[in-house]
C-alpha positions, 0 to 999 in steps of 0.5 A: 878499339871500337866503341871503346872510347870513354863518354866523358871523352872531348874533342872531335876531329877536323876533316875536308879536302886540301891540295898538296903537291903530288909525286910528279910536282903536279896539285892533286885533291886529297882528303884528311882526317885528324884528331883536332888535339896537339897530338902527337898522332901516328898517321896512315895514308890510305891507297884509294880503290879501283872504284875511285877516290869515293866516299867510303874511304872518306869515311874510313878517314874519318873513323882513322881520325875518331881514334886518333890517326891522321889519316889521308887519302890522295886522289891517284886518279888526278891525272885522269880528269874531274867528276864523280868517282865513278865517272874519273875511275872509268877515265882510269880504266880506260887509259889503262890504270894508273902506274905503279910509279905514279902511285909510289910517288904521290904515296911519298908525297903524302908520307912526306905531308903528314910528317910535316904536320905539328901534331904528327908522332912521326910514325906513318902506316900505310893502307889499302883494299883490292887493288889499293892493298896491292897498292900498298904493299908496293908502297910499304916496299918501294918507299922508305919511311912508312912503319907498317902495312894492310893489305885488305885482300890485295889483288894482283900481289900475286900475278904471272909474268904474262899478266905484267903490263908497262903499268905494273911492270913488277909483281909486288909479291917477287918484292918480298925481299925488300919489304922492310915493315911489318905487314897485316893481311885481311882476307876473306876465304871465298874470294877468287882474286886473291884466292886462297892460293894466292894468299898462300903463296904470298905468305910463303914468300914472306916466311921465305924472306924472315919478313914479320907478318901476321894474316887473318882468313875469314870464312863466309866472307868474299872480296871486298867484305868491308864495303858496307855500300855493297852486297859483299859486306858482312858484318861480324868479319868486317869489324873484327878485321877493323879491330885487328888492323887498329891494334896492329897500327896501334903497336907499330906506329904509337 
């Protein structure tokens, strides 16, 4: 848990920017994180934001490999060029987004990688925030292997037929039958995308399908109320969800 740790503890972490073979054969950046121990480590790959492969789930990544996950986080936006974050997430937008099967398929690439690696424990969760929890409670569905999901207020879980696009051709929530991992949801109670209607209605879908899921709602918290960069950002509700998804991977992935 936070601040939990012991002051005689030693080691530190190892984290940069590698490439790696993404979904469709191609070299995408990625950005891990790791304890620099033997291990072995649960792992999380981390679903980047509509805002772009940025530095915010840079540090995430980095917190992740503080407490002891291998954390990485593959840039979904190669295909769509070079520059700042929001430079690339503006070529995104304007090419439409990138497709689900884009995602699933660098999301399987990454999965496969941290597999791979020495001080892996075999056990991988997956995460993501706004339109990445969406993001990986399609991933958690679509690719098997992972051991758990968060979905940080997911937008677009829920979304009618007339809103699907060659881009998202499904809406994640009609894939509640095949979730097949425990799930961790994080909301905040003045949001409007996803608002507390649309929570409820993916939470019936997963009671419907006997599917195990736990969800947290916060009060006087909004979208994106992690996002300490932002005027969104609220603290108390912040790092008690931080807490709340490190203990859920911690049971489901150690």
């Amino acid at each position: 848990m936070w601040n939990a740790f012991s002051t005689d503890t030693l080691g530190g972490i190892v984290a940069g920017v590698s490439m790696m073979t993404g979904g469709n054969g191609s070299q995408i950046h990625t950005y891990i994180a790791r304890p620099d121990g033997d291990g072995p480590y649960p792992g999380v790959v981390m679903m980047h934001h509509a805002p772009g492969w940025d530095e915010l789930h840079r540090e995430l990544a980095r917190r992740f490999a503080a407490h002891g996950f291998i954390a990485i986080v593959p840039n979904l936006y190669e295909q769509f060029g070079q520059g700042t974050p929001v430079e690339v997430a503006a070529a995104a937008r304007a090419a439409g987004g990138v497709s689900d099967a884009s995602v699933v398929g660098d999301a399987q690439a990454a999965l496969n990688l941290v597999k791979e690696m020495p001080s892996s424990n075999g056990k991988v969760g997956v995460i993501g925030m706004c339109s990445a929890g969406r993001h990986a409670v399609l991933v958690a569905t679509k690719v098997p292997g992972f051991s758990a999901v968060a979905d940080l207020w997911g937008a677009d879980v829920v979304m009618p037929p007339d809103r699907l696009t060659p881009q998202q051709p499904q809406a994640v929530i009609d894939m509640t039958p095949d979730l097949n991992v425990p799930l961790i949801g994080l909301f905040g109670n003045d949001d409007r995308s996803p608002s507390p209607d649309q929570v409820d209605q993916h939470e019936q879908a997963l009671k419907d399908n006997g599917k195990p899921y736990v969800f947290y709602r916060y009060d006087g918290a909004g979208h994106g109320f992690f996002y300490y960069d932002r005027p969104q950002y609220r603290q108390m509700q912040a790092m008690d969800g931080w807490d709340k998804v490190e203990d859920f991977f911690n049971q489901h992935l150690t």
